[in-house]
C-alpha positions as CSV (number, residue, x, y, z in Angstrom):
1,X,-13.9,-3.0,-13.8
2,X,-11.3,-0.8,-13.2
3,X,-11.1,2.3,-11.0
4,X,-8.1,4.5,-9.7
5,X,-7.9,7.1,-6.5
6,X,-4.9,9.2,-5.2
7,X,-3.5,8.8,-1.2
8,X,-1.7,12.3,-0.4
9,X,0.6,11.1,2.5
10,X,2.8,13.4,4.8
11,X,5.6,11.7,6.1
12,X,8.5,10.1,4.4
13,X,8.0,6.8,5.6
14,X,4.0,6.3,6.7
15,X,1.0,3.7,6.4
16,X,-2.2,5.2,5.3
17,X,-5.3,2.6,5.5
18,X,-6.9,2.7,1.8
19,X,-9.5,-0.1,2.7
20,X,-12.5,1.4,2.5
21,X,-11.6,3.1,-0.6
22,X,-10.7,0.5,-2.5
23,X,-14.1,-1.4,-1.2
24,X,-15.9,1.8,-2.6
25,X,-14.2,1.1,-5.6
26,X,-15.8,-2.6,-6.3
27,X,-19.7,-2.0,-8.1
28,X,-22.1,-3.1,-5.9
29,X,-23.4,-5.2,-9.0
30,X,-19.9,-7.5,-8.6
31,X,-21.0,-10.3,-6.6
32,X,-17.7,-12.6,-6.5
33,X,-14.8,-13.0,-7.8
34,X,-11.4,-11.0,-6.7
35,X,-10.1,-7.6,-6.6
36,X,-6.6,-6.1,-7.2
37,X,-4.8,-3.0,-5.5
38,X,-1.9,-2.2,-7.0
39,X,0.0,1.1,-6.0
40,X,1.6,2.5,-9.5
41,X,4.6,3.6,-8.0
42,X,8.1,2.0,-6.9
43,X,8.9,3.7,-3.6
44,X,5.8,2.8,-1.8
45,X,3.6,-0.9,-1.3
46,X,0.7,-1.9,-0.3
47,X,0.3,-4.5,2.4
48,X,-2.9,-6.5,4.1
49,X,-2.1,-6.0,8.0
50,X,-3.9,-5.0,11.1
51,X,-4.6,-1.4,11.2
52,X,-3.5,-0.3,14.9
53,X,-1.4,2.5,15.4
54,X,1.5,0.8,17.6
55,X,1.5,-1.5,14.9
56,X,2.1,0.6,12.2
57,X,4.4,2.4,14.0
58,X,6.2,-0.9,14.4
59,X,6.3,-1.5,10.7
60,X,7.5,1.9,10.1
61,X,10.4,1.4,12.4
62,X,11.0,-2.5,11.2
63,X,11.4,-1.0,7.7
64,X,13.8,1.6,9.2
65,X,16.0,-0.8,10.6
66,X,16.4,-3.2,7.9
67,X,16.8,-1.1,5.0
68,X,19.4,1.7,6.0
69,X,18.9,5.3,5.1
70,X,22.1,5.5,3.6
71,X,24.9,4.1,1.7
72,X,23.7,2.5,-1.5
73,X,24.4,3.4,-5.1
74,X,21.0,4.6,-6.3
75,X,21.8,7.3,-3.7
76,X,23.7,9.3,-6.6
77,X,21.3,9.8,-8.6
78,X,18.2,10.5,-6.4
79,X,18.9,9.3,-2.6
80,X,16.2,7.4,-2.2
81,X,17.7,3.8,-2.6
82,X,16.2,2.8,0.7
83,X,12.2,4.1,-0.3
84,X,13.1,1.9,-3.2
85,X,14.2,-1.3,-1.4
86,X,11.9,-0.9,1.4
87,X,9.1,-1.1,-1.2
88,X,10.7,-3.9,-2.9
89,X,10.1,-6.0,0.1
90,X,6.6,-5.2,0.5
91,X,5.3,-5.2,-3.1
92,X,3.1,-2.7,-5.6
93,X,-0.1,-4.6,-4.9
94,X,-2.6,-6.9,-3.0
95,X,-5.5,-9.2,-4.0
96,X,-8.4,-9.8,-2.1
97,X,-11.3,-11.9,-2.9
98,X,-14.6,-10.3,-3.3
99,X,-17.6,-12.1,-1.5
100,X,-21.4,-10.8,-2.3
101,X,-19.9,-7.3,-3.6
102,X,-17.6,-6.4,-0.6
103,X,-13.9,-7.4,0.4
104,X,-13.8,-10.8,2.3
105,X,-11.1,-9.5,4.8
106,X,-10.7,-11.2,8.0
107,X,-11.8,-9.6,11.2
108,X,-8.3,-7.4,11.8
109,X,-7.5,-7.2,8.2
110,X,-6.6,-3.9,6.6
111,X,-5.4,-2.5,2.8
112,X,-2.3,-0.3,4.0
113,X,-0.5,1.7,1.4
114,X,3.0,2.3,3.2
115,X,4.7,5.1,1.8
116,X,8.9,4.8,1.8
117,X,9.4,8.2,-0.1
118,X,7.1,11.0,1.1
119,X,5.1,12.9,1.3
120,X,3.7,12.6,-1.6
121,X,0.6,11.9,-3.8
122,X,0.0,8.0,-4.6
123,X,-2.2,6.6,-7.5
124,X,-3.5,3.2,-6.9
125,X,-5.1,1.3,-9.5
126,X,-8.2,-0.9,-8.3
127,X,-9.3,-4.0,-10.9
128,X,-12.1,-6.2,-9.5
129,X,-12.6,-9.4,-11.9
């Protein structure tokens, strides 16, 4: 099974919390097994983390500080080398196992998509096997 949905995010670097749509996006009928989030884009990730806003705003400002705005090649061609690198370091997608149809997430668990070129709109791809 395989379902996508769009995230329309308004900042240029932001976390949205997708987790109860990509829980929507398991059937019912899919007992266990594991599901896949996988953002179809390279200047943004998608990360499992506690969804609390002084957190996010931590991650935010982590990513801020180690990948600098400026200064690297790609810049010529597009200046975004740091959305790009930022989302290297968190990665296009999660897995999550699926329990009795729903996400088996621990208790502060989240599926954020972090954005590191906005705003924009984001596809993400959901496969539950």
């Amino acid at each position: 099974m395989t379902a996508t949905f769009t995230v329309d995010t308004d900042a240029r670097l932001t976390t949205v919390d997708v987790t109860d749509t990509v829980a929507d996006a398991v059937p019912d009928d899919h007992a266990d097994g594991v599901c896949t989030a996988f953002v179809e884009h390279t200047t943004a990730g998608l990360v499992v983390q506690e969804n609390e806003s002084r957190l996010r705003a931590d991650l935010e400002s982590f990513l801020s500080g180690l990948v600098p705005d400026e200064g690297h090649a790609h810049d010529r061609i597009d200046d975004n080398a740091d959305s790009h690198l930022r989302a290297t370091l968190l990665g296009p997608s999660v897995t999550v196992p699926v329990v009795d149809g729903g996400l088996a997430l621990g208790t502060w668990q989240s599926i954020l998509l972090v954005e590191c070129d906005g705003p924009r709109t984001r596809r993400v791809r959901v496969t539950a096997v």
